[in-house]
Predicted model as a PDB file, atoms N, CA, C, CB and O in Angstrom, pLDDT in the B-factor column:
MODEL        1                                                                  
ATOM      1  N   UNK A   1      12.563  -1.863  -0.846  1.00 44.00           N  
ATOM      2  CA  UNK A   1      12.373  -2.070  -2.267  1.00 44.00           C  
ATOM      3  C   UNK A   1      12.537  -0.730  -2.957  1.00 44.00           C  
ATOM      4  CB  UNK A   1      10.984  -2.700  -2.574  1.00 44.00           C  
ATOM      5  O   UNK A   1      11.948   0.255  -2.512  1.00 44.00           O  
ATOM      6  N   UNK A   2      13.405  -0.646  -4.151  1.00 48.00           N  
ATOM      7  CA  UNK A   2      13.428   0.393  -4.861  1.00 48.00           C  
ATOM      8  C   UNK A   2      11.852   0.902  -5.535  1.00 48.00           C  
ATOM      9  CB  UNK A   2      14.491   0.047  -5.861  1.00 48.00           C  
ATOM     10  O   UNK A   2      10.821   0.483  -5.008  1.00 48.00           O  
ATOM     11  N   UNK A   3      11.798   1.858  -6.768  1.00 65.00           N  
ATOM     12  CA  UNK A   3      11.403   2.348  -6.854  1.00 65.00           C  
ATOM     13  C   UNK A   3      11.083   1.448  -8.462  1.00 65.00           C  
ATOM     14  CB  UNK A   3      11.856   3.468  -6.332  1.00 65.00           C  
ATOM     15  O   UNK A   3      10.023   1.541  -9.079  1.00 65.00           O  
ATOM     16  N   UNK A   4      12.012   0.795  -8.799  1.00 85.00           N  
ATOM     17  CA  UNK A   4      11.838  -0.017 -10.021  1.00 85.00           C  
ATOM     18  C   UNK A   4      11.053  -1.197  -9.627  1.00 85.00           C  
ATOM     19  CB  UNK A   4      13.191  -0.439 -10.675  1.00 85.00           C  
ATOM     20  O   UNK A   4      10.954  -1.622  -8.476  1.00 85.00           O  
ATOM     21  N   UNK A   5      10.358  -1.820 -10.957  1.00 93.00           N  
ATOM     22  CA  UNK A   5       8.933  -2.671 -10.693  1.00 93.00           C  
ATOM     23  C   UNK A   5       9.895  -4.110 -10.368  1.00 93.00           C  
ATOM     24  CB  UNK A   5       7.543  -2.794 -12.389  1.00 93.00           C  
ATOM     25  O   UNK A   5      10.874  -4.654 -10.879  1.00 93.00           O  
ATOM     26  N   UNK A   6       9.030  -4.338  -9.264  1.00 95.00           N  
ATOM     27  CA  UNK A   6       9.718  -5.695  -9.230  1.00 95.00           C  
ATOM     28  C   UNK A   6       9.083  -6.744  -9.800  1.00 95.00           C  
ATOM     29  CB  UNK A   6       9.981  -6.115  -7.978  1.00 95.00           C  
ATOM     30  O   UNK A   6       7.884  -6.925 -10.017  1.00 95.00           O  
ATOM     31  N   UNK A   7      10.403  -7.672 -10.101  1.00 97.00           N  
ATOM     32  CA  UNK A   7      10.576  -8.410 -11.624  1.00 97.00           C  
ATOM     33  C   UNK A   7       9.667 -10.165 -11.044  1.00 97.00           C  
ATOM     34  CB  UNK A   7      12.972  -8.627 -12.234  1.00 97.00           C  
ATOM     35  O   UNK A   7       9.688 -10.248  -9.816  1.00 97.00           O  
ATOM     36  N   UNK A   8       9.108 -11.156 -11.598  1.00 97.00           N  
ATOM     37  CA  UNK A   8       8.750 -12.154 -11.015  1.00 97.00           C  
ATOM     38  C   UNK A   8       9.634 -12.945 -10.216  1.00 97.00           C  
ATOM     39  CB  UNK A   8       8.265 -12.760 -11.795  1.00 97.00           C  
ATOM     40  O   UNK A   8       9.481 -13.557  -9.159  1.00 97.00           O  
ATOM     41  N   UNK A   9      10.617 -12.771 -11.005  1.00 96.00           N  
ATOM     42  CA  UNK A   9      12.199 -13.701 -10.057  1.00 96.00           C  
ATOM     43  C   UNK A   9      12.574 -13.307  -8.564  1.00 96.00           C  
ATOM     44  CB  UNK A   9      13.920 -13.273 -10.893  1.00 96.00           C  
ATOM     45  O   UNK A   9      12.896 -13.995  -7.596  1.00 96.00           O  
ATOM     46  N   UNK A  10      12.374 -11.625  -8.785  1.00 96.00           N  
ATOM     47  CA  UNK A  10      12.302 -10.808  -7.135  1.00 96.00           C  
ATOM     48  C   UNK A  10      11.115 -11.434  -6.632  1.00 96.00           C  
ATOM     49  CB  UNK A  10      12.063  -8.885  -7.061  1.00 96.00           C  
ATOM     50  O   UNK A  10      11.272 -12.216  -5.694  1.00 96.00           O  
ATOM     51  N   UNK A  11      10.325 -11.303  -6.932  1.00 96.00           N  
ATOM     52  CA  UNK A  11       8.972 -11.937  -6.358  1.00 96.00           C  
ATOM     53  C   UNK A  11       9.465 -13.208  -5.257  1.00 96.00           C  
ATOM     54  CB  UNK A  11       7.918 -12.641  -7.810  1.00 96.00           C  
ATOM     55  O   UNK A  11       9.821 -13.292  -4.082  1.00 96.00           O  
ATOM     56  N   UNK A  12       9.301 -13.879  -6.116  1.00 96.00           N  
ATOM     57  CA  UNK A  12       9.696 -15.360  -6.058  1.00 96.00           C  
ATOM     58  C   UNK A  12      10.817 -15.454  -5.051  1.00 96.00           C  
ATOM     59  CB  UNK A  12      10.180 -15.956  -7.514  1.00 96.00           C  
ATOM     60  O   UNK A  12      10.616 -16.224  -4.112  1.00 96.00           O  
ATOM     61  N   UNK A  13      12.177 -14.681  -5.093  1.00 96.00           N  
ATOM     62  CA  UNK A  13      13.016 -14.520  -4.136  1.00 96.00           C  
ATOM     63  C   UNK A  13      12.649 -13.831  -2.821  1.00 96.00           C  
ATOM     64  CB  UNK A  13      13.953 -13.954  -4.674  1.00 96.00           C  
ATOM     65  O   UNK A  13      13.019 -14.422  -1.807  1.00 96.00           O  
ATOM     66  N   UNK A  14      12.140 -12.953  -2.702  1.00 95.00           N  
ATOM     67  CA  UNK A  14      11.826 -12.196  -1.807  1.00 95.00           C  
ATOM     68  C   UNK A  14      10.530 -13.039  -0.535  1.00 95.00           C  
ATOM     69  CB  UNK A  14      11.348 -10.867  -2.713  1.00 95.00           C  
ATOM     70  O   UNK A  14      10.387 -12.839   0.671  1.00 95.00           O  
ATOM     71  N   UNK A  15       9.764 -14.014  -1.518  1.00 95.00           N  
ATOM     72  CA  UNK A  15       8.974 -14.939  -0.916  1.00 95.00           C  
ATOM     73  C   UNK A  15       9.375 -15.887  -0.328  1.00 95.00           C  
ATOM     74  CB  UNK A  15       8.294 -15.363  -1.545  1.00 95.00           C  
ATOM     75  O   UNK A  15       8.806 -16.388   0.642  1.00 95.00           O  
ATOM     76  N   UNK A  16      10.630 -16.353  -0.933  1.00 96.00           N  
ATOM     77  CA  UNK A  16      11.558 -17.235  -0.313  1.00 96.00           C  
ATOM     78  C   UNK A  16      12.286 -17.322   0.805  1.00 96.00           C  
ATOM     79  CB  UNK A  16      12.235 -17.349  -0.892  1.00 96.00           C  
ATOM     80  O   UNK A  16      12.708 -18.330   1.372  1.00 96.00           O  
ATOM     81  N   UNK A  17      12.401 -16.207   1.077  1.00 96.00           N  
ATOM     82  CA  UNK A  17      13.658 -15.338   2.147  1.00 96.00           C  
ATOM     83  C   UNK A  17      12.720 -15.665   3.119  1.00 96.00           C  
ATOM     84  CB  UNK A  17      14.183 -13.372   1.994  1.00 96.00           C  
ATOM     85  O   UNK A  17      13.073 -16.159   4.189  1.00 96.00           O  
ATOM     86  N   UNK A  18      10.978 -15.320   2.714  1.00 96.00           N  
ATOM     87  CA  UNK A  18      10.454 -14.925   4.076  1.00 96.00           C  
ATOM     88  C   UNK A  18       9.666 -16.426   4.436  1.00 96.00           C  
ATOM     89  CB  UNK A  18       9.307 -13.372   4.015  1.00 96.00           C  
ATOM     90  O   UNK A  18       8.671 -16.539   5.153  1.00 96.00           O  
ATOM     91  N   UNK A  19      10.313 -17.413   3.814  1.00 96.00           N  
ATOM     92  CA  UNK A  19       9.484 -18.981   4.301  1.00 96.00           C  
ATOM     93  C   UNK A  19       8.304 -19.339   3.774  1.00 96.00           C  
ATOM     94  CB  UNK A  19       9.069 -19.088   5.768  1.00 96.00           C  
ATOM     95  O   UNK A  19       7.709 -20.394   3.993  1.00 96.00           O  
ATOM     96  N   UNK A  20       7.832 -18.101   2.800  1.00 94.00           N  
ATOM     97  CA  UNK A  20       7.055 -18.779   1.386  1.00 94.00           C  
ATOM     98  C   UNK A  20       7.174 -19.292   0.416  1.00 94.00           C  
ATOM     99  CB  UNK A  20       6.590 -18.349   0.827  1.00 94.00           C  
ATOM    100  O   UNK A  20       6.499 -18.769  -0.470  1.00 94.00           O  
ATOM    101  N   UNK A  21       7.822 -20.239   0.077  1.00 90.00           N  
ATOM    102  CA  UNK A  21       8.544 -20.201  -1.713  1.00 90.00           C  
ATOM    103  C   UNK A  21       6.858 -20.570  -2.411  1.00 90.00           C  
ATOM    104  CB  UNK A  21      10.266 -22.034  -2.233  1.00 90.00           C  
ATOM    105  O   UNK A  21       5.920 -21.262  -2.017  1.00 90.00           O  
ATOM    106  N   UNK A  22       7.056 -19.840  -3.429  1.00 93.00           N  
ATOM    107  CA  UNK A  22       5.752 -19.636  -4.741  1.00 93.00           C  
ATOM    108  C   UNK A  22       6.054 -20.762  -5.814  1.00 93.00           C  
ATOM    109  CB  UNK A  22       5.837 -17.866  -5.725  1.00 93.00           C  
ATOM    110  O   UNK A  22       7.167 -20.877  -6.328  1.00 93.00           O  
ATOM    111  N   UNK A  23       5.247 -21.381  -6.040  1.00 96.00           N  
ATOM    112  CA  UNK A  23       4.858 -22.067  -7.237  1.00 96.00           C  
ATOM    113  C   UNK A  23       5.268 -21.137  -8.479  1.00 96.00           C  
ATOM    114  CB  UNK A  23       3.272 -22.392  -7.199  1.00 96.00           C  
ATOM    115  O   UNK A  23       4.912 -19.973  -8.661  1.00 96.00           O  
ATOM    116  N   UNK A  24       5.916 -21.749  -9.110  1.00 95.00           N  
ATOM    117  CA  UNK A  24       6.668 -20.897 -10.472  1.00 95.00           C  
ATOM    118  C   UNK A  24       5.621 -20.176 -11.236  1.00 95.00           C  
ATOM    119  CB  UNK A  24       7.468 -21.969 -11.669  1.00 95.00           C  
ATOM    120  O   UNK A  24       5.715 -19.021 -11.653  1.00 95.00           O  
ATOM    121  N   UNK A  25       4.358 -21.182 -11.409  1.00 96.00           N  
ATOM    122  CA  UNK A  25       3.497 -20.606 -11.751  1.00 96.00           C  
ATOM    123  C   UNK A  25       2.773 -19.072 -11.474  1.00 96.00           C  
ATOM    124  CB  UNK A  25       3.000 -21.391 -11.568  1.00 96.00           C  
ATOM    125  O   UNK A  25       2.217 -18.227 -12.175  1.00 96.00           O  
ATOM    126  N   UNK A  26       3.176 -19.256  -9.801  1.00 96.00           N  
ATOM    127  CA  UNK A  26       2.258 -17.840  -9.359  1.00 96.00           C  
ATOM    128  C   UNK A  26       3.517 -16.572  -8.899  1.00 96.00           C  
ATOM    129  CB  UNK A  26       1.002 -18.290  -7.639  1.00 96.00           C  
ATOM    130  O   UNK A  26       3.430 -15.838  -7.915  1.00 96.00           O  
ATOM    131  N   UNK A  27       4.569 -16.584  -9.838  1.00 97.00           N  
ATOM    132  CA  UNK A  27       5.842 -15.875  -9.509  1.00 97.00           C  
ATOM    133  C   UNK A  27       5.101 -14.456 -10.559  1.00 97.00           C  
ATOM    134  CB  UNK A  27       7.672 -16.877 -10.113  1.00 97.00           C  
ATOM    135  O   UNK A  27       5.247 -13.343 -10.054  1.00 97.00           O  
ATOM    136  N   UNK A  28       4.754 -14.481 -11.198  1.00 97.00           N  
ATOM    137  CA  UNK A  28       4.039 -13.156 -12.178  1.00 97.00           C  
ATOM    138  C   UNK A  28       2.980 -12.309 -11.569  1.00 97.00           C  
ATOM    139  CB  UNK A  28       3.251 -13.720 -13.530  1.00 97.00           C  
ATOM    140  O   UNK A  28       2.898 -11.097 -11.374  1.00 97.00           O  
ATOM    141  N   UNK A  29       1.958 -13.619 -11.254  1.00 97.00           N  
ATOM    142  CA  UNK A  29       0.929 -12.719 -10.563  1.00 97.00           C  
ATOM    143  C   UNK A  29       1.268 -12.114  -9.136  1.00 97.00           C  
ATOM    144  CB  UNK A  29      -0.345 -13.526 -10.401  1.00 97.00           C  
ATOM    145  O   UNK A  29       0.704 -11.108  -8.707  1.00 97.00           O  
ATOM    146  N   UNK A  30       2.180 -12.772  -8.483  1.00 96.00           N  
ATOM    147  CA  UNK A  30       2.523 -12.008  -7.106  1.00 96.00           C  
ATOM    148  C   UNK A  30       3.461 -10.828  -7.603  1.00 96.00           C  
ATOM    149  CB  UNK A  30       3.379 -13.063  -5.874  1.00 96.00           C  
ATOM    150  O   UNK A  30       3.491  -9.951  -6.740  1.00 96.00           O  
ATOM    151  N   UNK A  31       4.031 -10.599  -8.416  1.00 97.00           N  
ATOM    152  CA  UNK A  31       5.171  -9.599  -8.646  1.00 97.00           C  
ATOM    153  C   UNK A  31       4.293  -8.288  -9.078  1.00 97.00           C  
ATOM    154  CB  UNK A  31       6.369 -10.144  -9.926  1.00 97.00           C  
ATOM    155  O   UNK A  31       4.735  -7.168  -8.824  1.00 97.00           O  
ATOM    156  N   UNK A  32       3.061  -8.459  -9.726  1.00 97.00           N  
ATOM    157  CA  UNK A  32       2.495  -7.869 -10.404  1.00 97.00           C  
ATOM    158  C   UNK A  32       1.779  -7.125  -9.142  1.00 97.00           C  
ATOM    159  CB  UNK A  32       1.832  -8.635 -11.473  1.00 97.00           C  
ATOM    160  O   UNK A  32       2.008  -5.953  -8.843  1.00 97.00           O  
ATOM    161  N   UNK A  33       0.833  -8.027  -8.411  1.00 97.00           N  
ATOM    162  CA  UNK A  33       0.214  -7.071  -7.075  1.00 97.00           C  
ATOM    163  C   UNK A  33       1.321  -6.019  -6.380  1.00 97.00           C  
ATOM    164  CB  UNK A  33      -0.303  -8.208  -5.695  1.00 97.00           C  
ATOM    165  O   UNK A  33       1.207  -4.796  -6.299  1.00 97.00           O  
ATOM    166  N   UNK A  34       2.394  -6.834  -5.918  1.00 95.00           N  
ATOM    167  CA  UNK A  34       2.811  -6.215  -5.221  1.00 95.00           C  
ATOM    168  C   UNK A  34       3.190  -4.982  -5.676  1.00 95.00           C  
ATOM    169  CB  UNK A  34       3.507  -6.795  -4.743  1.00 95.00           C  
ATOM    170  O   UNK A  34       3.476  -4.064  -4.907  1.00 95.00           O  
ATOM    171  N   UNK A  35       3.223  -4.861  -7.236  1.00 97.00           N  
ATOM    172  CA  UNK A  35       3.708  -3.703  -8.392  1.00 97.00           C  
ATOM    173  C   UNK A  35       2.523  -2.717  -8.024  1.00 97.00           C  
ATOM    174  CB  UNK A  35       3.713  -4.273 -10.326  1.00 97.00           C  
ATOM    175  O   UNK A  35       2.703  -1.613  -7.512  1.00 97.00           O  
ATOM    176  N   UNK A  36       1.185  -3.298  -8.375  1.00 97.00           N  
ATOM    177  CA  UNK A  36       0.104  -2.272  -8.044  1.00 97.00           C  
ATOM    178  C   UNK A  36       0.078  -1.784  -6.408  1.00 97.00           C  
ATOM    179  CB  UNK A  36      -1.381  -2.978  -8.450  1.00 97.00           C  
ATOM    180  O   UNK A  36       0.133  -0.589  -6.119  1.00 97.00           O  
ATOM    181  N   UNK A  37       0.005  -2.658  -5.563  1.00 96.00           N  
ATOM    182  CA  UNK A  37       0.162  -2.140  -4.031  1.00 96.00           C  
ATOM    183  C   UNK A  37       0.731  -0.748  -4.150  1.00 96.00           C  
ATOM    184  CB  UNK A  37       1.222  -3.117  -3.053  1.00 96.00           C  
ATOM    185  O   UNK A  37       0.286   0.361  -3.853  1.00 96.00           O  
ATOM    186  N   UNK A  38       2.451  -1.390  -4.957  1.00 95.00           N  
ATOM    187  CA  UNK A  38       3.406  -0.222  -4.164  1.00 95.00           C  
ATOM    188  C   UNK A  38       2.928   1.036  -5.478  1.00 95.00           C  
ATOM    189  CB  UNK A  38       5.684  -0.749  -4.029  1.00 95.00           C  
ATOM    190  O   UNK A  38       3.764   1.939  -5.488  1.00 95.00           O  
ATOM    191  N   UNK A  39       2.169   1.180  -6.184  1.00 94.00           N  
ATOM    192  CA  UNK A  39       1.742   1.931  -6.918  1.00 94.00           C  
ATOM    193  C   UNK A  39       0.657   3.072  -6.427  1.00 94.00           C  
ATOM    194  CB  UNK A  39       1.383   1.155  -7.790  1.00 94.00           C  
ATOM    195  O   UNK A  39       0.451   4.255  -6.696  1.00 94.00           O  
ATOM    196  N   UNK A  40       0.103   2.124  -5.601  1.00 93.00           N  
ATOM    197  CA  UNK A  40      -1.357   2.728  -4.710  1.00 93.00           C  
ATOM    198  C   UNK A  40      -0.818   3.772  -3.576  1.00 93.00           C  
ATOM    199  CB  UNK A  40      -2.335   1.262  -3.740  1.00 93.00           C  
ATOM    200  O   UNK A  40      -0.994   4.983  -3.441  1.00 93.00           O  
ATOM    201  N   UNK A  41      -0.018   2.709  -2.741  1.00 93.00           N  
ATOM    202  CA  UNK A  41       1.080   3.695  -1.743  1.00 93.00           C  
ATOM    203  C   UNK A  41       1.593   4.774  -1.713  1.00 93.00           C  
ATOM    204  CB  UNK A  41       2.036   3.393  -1.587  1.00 93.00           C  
ATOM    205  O   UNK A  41       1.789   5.572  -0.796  1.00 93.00           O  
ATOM    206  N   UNK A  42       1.908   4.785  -3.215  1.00 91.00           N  
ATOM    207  CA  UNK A  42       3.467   5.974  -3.677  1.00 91.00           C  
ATOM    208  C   UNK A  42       2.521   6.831  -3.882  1.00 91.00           C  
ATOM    209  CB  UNK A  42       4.775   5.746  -5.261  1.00 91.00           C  
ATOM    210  O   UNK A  42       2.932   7.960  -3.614  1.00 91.00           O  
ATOM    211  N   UNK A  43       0.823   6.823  -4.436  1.00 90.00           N  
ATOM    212  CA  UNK A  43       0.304   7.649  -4.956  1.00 90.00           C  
ATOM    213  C   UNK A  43      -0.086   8.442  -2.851  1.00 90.00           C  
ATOM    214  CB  UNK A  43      -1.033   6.934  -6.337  1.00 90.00           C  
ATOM    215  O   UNK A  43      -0.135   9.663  -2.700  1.00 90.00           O  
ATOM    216  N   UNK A  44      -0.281   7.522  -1.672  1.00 88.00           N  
ATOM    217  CA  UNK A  44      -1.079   7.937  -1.024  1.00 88.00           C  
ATOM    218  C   UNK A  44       0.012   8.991  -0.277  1.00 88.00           C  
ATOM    219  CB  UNK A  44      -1.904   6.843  -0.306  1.00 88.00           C  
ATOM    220  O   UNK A  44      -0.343  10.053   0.236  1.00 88.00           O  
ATOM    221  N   UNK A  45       1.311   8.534  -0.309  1.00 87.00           N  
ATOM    222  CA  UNK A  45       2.544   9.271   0.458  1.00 87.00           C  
ATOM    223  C   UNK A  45       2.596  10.316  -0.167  1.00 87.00           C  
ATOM    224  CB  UNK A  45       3.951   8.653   0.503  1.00 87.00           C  
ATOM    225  O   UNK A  45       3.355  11.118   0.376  1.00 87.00           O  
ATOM    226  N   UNK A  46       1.988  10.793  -1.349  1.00 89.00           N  
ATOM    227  CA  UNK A  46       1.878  12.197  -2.049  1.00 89.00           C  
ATOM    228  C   UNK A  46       0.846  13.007  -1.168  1.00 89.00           C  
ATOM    229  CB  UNK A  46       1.322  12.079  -3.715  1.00 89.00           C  
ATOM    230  O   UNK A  46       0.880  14.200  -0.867  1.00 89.00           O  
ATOM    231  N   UNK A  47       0.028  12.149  -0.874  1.00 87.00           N  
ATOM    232  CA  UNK A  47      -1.342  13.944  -0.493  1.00 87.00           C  
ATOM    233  C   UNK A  47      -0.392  14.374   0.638  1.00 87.00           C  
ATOM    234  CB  UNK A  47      -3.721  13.616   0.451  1.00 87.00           C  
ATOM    235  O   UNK A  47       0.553  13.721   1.082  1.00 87.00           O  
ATOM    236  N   UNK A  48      -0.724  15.335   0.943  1.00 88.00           N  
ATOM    237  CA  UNK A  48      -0.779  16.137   2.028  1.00 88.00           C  
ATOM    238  C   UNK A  48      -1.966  16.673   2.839  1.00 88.00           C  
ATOM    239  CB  UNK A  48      -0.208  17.028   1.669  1.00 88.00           C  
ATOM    240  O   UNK A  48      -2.673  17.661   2.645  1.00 88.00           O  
ATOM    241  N   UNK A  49      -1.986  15.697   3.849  1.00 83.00           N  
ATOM    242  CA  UNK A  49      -2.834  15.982   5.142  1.00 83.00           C  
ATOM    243  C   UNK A  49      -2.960  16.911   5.928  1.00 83.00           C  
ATOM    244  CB  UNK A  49      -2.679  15.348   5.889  1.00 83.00           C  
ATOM    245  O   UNK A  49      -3.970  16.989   6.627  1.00 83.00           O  
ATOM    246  N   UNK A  50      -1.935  17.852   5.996  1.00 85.00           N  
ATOM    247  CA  UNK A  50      -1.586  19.410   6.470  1.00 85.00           C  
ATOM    248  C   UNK A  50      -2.071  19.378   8.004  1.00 85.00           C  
ATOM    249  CB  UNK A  50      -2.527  20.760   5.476  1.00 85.00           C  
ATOM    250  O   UNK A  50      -1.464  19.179   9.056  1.00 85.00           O  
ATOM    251  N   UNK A  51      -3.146  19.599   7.758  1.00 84.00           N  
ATOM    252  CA  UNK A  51      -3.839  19.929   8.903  1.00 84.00           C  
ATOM    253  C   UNK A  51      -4.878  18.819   9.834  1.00 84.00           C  
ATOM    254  CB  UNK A  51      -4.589  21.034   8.403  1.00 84.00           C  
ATOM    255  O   UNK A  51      -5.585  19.220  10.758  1.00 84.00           O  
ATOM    256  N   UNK A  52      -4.820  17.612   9.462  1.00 83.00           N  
ATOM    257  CA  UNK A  52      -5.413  17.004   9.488  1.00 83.00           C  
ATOM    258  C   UNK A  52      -5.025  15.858  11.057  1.00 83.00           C  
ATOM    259  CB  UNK A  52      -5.421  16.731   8.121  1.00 83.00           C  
ATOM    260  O   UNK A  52      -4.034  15.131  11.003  1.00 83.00           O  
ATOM    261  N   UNK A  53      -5.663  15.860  11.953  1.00 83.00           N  
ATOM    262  CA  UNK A  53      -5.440  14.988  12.714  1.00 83.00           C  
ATOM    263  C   UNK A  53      -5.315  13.769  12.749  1.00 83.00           C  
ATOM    264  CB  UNK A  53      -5.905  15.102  13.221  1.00 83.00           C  
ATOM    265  O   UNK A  53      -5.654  13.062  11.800  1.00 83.00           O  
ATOM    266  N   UNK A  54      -4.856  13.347  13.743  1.00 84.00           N  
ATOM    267  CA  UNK A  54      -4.471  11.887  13.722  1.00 84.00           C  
ATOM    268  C   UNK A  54      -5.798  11.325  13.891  1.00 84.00           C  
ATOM    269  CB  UNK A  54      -3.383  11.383  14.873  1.00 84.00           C  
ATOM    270  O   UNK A  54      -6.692  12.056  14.317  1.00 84.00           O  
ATOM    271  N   UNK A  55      -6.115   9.651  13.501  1.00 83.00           N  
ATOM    272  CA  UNK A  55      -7.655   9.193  13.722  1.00 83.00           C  
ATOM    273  C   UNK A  55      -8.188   9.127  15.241  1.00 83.00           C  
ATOM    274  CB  UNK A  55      -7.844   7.675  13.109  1.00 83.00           C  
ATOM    275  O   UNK A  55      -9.323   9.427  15.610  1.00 83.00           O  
ATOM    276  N   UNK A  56      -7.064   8.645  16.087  1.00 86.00           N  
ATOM    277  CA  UNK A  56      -7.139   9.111  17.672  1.00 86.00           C  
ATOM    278  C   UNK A  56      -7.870  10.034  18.321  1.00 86.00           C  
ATOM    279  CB  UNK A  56      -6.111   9.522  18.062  1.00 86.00           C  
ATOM    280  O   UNK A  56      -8.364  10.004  19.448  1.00 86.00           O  
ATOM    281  N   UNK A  57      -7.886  11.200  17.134  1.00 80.00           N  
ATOM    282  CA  UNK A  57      -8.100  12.451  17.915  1.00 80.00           C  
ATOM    283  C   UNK A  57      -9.903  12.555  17.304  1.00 80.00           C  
ATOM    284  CB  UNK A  57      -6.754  14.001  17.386  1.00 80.00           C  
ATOM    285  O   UNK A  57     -10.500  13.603  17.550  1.00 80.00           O  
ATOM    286  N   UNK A  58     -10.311  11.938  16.884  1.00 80.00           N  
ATOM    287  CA  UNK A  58     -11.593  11.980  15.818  1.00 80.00           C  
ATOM    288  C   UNK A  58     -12.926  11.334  16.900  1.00 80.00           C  
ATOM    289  CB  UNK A  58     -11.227  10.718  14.113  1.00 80.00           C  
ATOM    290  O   UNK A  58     -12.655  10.211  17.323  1.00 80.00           O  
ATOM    291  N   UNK A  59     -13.928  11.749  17.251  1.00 82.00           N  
ATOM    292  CA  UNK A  59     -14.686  11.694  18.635  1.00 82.00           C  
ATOM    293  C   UNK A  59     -16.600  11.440  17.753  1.00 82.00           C  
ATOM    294  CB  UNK A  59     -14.315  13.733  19.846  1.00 82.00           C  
ATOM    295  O   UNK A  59     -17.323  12.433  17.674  1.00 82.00           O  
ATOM    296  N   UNK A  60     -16.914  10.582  17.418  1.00 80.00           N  
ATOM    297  CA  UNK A  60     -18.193  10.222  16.883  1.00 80.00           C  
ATOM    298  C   UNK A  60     -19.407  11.074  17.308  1.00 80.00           C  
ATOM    299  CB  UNK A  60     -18.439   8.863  17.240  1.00 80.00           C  
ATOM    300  O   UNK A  60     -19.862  11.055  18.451  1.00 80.00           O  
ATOM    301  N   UNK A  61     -19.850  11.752  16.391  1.00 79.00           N  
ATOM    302  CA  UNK A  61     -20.934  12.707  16.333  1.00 79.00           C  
ATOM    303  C   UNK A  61     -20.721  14.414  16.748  1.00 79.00           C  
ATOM    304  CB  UNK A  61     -21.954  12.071  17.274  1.00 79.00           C  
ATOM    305  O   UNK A  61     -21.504  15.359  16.849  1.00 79.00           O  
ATOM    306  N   UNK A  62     -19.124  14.236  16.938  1.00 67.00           N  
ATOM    307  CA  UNK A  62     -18.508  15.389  17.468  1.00 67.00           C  
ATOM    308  C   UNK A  62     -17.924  16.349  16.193  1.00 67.00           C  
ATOM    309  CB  UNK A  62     -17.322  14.887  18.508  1.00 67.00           C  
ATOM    310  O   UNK A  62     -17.329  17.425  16.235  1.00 67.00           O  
ATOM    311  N   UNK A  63     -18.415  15.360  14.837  1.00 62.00           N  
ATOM    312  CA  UNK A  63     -17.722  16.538  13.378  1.00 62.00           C  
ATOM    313  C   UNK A  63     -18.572  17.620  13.294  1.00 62.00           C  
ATOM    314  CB  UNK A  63     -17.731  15.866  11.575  1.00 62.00           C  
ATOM    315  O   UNK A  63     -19.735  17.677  13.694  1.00 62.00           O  
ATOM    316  N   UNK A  64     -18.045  18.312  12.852  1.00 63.00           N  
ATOM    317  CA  UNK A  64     -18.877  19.791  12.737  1.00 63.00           C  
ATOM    318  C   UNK A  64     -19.766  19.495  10.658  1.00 63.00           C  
ATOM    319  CB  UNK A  64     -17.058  21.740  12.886  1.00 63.00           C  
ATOM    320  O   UNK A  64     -19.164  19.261   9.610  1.00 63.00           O  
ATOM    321  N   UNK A  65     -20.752  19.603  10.818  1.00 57.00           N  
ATOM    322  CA  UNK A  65     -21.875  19.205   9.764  1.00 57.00           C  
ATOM    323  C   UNK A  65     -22.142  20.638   8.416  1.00 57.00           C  
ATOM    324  CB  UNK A  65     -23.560  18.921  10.894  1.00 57.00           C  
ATOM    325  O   UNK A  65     -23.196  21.048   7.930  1.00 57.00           O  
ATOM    326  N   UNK A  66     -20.853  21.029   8.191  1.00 57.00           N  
ATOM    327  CA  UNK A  66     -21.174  22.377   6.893  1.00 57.00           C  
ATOM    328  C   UNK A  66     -22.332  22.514   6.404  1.00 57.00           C  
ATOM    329  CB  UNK A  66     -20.450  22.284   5.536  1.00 57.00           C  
ATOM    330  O   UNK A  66     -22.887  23.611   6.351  1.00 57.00           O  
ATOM    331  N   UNK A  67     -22.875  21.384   5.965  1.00 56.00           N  
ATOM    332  CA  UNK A  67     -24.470  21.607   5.158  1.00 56.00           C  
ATOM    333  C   UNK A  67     -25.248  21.923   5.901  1.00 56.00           C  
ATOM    334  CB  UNK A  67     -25.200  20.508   4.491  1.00 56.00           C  
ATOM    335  O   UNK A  67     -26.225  22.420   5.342  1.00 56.00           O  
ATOM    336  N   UNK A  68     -25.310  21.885   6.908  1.00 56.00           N  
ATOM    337  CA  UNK A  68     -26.206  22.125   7.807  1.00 56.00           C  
ATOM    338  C   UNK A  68     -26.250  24.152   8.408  1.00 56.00           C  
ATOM    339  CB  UNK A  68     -25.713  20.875   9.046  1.00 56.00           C  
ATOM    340  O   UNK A  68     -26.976  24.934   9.022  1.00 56.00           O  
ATOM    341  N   UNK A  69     -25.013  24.109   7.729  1.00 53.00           N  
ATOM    342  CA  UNK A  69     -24.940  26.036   8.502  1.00 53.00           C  
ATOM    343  C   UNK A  69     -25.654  26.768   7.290  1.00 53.00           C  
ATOM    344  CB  UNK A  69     -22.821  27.005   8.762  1.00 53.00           C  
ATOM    345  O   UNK A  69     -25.832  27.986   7.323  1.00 53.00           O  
TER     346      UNK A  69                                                      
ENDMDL                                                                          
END                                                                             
């Protein structure tokens, strides 16, 4: 999916393709989430994690506690 908001008709098509077809009715409100989703996303593919490990690597009661030094 581009970067432009997708339109209810995409909606609606794109639901179709995948063996959902939408009630005409609910062709707006699905176009619209999926608008905010990919809104939420685009914002999370911005941070930069740098240094930050994978969750794999993360070991319970093993974080180091700053307030405490």
């Amino acid at each position: 999916m581009s970067a432009a908001e997708l339109t209810p008709l995409e909606a609606a098509r794109w639901a179709a393709r995948t063996g959902l077809p939408l009630p005409e009715d609910r062709h707006s409100v699905v176009a619209a989430t999926a608008n905010h989703i990919h809104s939420v996303v685009s914002v999370l593919r911005e941070l930069d994690f740098g240094d930050t490990p994978p969750a794999a690597a993360y070991r319970v009661g093993e974080e180091k506690n700053d307030a405490a030094l």
